[in-house]
N, C-alpha and C positions, 0 to 999 in steps of 0.2 A: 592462411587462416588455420586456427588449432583444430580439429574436429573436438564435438565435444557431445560425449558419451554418458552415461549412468551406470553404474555397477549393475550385479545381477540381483534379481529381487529376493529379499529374502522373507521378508514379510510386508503384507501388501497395507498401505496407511489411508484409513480411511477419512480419516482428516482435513479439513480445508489447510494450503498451505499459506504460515502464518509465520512472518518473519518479524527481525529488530532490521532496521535500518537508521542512517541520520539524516535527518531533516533539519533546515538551517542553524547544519552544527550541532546538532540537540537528540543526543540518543531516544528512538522511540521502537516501543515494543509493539505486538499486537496488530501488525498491519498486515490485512488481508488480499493476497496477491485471487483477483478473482479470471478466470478467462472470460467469464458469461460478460463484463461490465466493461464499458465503450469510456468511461473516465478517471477521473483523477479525483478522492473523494477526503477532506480531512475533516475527523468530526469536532465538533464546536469544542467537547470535554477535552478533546486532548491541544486544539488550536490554542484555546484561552490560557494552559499551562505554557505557551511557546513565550521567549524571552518579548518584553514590550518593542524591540527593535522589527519583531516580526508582522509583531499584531498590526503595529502604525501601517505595513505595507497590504492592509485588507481592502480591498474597494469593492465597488456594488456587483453584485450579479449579471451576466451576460445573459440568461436564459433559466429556465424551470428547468429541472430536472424529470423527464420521465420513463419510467420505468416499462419492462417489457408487456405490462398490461393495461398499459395508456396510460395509469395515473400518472399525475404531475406532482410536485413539490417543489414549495420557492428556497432554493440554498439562501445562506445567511450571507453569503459574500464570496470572495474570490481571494486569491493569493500566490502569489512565485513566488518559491524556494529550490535550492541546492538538494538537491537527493546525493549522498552518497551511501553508493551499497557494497558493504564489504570491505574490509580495511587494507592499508597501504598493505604488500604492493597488488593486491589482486582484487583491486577495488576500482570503482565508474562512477563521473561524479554528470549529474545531468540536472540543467533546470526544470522545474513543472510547474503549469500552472494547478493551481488543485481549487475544487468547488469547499467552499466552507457549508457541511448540515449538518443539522441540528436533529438527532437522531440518538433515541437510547440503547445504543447495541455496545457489545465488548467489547469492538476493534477499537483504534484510535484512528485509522486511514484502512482506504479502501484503493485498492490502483488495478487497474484494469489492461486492456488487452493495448492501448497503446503508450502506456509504459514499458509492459513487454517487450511491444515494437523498439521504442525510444532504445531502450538497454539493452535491447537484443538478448531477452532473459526466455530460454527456455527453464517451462515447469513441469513437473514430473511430481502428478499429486500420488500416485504411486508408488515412490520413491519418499514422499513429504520433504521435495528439496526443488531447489532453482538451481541453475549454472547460466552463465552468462559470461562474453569473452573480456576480456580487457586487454590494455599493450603488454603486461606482464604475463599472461596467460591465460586456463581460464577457472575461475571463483565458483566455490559452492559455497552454497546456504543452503544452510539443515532446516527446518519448519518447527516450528514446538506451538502447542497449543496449554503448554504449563512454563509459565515463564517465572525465572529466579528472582530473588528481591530486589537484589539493581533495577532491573529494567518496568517494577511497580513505578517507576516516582512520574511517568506522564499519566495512567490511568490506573488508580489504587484497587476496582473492581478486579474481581478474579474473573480470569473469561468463564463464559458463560453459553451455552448449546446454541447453536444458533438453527432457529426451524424454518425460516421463512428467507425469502430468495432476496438478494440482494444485487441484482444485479438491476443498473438503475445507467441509461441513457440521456444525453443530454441534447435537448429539443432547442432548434434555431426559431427566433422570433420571425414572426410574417412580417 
C-alpha cells in the first residue's frame, strides 16, 4: 500500500471541506464531506435535477433520521448510485445508498464518516483537501467553498455560511 501523506501547512483552512464529485454520471458540486455525520445524505434540490433514469430508482424510507440532539426528521426517500471521486486514472468508483431530505441548506449531498470508511478517504480540513488510495495511486482533492460556473448547473444558489450543525444519524425502527 502507498503511504499517503499531506504537504506541510502553510496556511491553516478554516473551511468545511467541500468537494465536486459524480454521482450517477452527473457532475455535482457543493458536497459536504462531514466526520461528525454517520450517513449518506442527497438533498431533494439537487436529487430532483438528477437525470429521470435516477429519479425512477427512488423508494420509501428505511427509518427517520436523527440528529445528535434526538430530534428526528422523515427523509423523502432512498436511493443507490455510483459515486465516482476523482478522474481516470486516480479515481474510486463505489455504490451508496444515499437518504433523500428535504432541507434548505447550500450543499447538494452530505456524506459522512462511512463513505470515508467505504473509500478509504482521509480528510485534512486543515489542509481543505481529501486523499484517498486507488490501484493507480493515490488522488487528491482540493475543497473550495466558491465554486466556478460549470459546476452551478446542479444548485444555481451561491453557497451560503452555514451556522448550525449538520451532523444528523440514522435511527433503526423498533
Amino acid at each position: 500500500m502507498v503511504p499517503i501523506s499531506f504537504p506541510p501547512v502553510e496556511t491553516v483552512s478554516l473551511d468545511p471541506v467541500i468537494i465536486q464529485a459524480r454521482l450517477a454520471n452527473f457532475e455535482v458540486g457543493k458536497i459536504y464531506l462531514d466526520n461528525g455525520s454517520s450517513t449518506y445524505i442527497i438533498y431533494e434540490h439537487c436529487f430532483n435535477k438528477l437525470l429521470q433514469r435516477v429519479k425512477d430508482l427512488k423508494r420509501p424510507p428505511l427509518a427517520p433520521l436523527v440528529g445528535f440532539n434526538c430530534e428526528s426528521s422523515c427523509p423523502i426517500g432512498e436511493v443507490s448510485m455510483e459515486v465516482m471521486m476523482s478522474e481516470y486514472p486516480l479515481h474510486r468508483i463505489e455504490v451508496v445508498d444515499f437518504t433523500i431530505v428535504r432541507a434548505p441548506l447550500p450543499y447538494n449531498v452530505l456524506l459522512g464518516r462511512p463513505f470515508m470508511q467505504k473509500f478509504r478517504v482521509i480528510t485534512s480540513t486543515i489542509h481543505g483537501m481529501v486523499k484517498f488510495p486507488t490501484p493507480a495511486g493515490v488522488a487528491t482533492i482540493k475543497g473550495r467553498m466558491v465554486w466556478p460556473r460549470e459546476s452551478k448547473h446542479v444548485n444555481k444558489e451561491s453557497p451560503k455560511e452555514v451556522k448550525h450543525d449538520l451532523s444528523i444519524e440514522v435511527a433503526s425502527l423498533p
